[in-house]
N, C-alpha and C positions, 0 to 999 in steps of 0.2 A: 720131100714127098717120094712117095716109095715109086716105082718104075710099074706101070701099069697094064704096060705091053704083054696084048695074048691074055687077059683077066676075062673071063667069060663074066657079065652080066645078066642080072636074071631078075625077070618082075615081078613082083605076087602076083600068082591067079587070078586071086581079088581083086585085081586093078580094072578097073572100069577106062572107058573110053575118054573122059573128061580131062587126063592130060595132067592131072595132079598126081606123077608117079614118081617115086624112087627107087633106081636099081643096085643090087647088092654083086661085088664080088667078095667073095670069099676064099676062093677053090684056090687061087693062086699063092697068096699069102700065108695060107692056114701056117706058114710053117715061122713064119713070126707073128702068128698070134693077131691077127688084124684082119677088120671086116671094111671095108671100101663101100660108101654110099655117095651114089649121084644124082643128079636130076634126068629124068628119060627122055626130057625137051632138050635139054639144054649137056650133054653130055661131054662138050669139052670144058664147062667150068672148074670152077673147085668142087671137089665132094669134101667130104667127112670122113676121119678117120677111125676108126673103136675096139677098143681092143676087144678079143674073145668075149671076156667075162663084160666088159658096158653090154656089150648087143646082147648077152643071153639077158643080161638081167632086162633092157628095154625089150624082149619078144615074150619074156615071160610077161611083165606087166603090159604087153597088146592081149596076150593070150587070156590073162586073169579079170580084164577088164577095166585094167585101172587108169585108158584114157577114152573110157567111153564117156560121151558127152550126154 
Protein backbone atom coordinates (compact mmCIF):
# COMPACT_ATOMS: atom_id res chain seq x y z
CA UNK A 1 0.00 0.00 0.00
CA UNK A 2 1.16 3.20 -1.11
CA UNK A 3 2.33 5.76 1.99
CA UNK A 4 -0.47 7.89 2.47
CA UNK A 5 1.02 10.60 4.55
CA UNK A 6 0.10 14.43 3.86
CA UNK A 7 -2.87 13.08 1.09
CA UNK A 8 -5.52 15.74 1.36
CA UNK A 9 -8.91 14.17 1.23
CA UNK A 10 -11.88 15.49 -0.17
CA UNK A 11 -15.92 14.89 -0.13
CA UNK A 12 -18.43 15.48 -2.84
CA UNK A 13 -20.47 18.62 -2.25
CA UNK A 14 -23.20 16.28 -2.80
CA UNK A 15 -22.65 14.45 0.32
CA UNK A 16 -25.36 14.70 2.60
CA UNK A 17 -25.38 14.36 6.34
CA UNK A 18 -26.47 10.63 6.64
CA UNK A 19 -22.79 9.51 7.05
CA UNK A 20 -22.84 7.24 3.88
CA UNK A 21 -19.47 9.01 2.41
CA UNK A 22 -16.52 8.30 0.51
CA UNK A 23 -13.40 10.57 0.41
CA UNK A 24 -11.04 10.70 -2.50
CA UNK A 25 -7.14 11.59 -2.56
CA UNK A 26 -5.74 12.08 -5.63
CA UNK A 27 -3.50 15.33 -5.46
CA UNK A 28 -0.65 13.25 -3.81
CA UNK A 29 -0.25 10.23 -6.13
CA UNK A 30 -1.23 11.89 -9.47
CA UNK A 31 2.30 11.09 -10.22
CA UNK A 32 1.73 7.28 -10.18
CA UNK A 33 -1.41 7.44 -11.62
CA UNK A 34 -3.63 6.36 -8.57
CA UNK A 35 -6.92 7.70 -7.09
CA UNK A 36 -7.23 6.57 -3.12
CA UNK A 37 -10.82 6.04 -1.89
CA UNK A 38 -12.05 5.70 1.82
CA UNK A 39 -14.65 5.70 4.15
CA UNK A 40 -15.34 9.25 6.01
CA UNK A 41 -16.57 7.14 9.18
CA UNK A 42 -14.25 4.95 9.31
CA UNK A 43 -10.87 6.60 7.96
CA UNK A 44 -8.16 4.41 9.24
CA UNK A 45 -9.45 1.29 7.46
CA UNK A 46 -8.63 -0.10 4.02
CA UNK A 47 -9.60 2.04 1.13
CA UNK A 48 -9.57 1.17 -2.48
CA UNK A 49 -7.07 1.59 -4.87
CA UNK A 50 -7.83 2.91 -9.01
CA UNK A 51 -5.99 3.73 -11.31
CA UNK A 52 -6.43 7.16 -13.30
CA UNK A 53 -8.14 5.72 -16.14
CA UNK A 54 -10.83 2.91 -13.62
CA UNK A 55 -11.92 6.33 -11.66
CA UNK A 56 -12.46 8.46 -14.99
CA UNK A 57 -14.17 5.70 -16.44
CA UNK A 58 -16.56 5.12 -12.89
CA UNK A 59 -17.21 9.44 -12.76
CA UNK A 60 -18.10 9.32 -16.27
CA UNK A 61 -20.71 6.52 -15.77
CA UNK A 62 -21.84 8.70 -12.19
CA UNK A 63 -21.99 11.62 -14.52
CA UNK A 64 -23.87 9.69 -17.55
CA UNK A 65 -26.30 8.23 -15.27
CA UNK A 66 -25.52 4.79 -15.48
CA UNK A 67 -26.05 3.94 -11.76
CA UNK A 68 -28.94 5.66 -11.28
CA UNK A 69 -31.41 3.62 -9.56
Amino acid sequence: MADLTGAIWRKSQRSGNGGNCVEVADNLLAREGLVFVRDSKNPDAAGLAFTAAEWDAFVGGVRDGEFDL
